[in-house]
C-alpha positions in Angstrom: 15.3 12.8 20.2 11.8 14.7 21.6 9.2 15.5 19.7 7.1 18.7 20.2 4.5 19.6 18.6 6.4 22.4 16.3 8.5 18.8 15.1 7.3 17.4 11.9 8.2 14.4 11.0 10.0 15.5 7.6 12.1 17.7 10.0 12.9 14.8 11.9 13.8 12.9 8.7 16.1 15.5 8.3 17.8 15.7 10.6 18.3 11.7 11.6 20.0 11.5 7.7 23.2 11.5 8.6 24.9 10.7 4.9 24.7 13.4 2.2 22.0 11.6 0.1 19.0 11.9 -0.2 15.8 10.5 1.5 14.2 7.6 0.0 11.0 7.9 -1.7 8.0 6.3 -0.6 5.1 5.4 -2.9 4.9 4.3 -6.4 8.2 4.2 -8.4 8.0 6.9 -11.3 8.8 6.1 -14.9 12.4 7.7 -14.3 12.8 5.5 -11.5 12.0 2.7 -13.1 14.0 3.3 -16.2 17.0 3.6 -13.9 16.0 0.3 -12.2 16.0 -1.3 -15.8 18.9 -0.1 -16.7 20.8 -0.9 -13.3 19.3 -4.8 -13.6 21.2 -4.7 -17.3 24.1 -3.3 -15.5 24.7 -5.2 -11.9 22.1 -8.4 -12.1 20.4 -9.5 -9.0 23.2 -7.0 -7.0 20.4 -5.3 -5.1 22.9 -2.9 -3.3 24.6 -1.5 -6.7 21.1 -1.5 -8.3 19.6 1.1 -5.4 22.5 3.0 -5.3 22.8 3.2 -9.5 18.4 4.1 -8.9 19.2 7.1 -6.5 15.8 7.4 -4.7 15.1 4.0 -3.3 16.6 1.5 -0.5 17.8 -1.5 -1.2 14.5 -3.0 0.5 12.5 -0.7 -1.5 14.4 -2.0 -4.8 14.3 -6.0 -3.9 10.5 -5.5 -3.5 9.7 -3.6 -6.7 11.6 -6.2 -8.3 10.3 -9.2 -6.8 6.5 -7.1 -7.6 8.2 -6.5 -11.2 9.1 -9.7 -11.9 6.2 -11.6 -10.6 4.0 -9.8 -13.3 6.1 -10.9 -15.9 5.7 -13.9 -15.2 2.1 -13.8 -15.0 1.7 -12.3 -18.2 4.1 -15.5 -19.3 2.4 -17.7 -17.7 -1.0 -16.5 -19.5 0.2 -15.2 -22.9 3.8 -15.8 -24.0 3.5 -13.8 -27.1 2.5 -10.5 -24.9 6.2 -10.7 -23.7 8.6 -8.2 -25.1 12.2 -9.4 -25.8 13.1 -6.6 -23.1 10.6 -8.7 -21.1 12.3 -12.0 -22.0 16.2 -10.2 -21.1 14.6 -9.2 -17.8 13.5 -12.9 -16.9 16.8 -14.1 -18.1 18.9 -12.3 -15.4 16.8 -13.9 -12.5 16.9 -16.9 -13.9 13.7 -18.0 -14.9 14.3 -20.1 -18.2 16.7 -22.1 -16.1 20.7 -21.9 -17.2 
């Protein structure tokens, strides 16, 4: 595809999404998105592909990164302070793995 100058590049991300959903967000996940990701986690584990999907607005790159960003602050703020950790906090850890099986 050409570019001209009339082209922008939302235009052009347009018309190169050849599915029916949506374009993927770029930029800080909002609290809805991150609810969503919380809840998909509960739902499908570590299945980064059903997690994206079940989130709406993110790739399944931009998902495995939030959570890898996600969970290495909670286990920071384990590592520091264990009390700080919410049980929701604790569930979270759980599913990756981190207390061991």
């Amino acid at each position: 595809m050409f570019l001209n100058e009339d082209s922008s590049k939302e235009e052009v991300k347009r018309n190169n999404n050849s599915s029916d959903e949506p374009a993927p967000y770029n930029g800080r996940w909002t609290d809805s998105e991150h609810d969503k990701f919380i809840e998909a986690l509960r739902l499908y584990g570590k299945n980064w592909n059903k997690v994206h999907k079940y989130v709406g607005t993110r790739t399944s790159a931009q998902t495995r990164s939030h959570a890898q960003k996600y969970f290495n602050k909670l286990i920071r703020i384990y590592e520091v302070c264990r009390e700080d950790l919410s049980k929701d906090a604790i569930e979270h850890l759980s599913i990756i793995g981190f207390f061991g099986s």
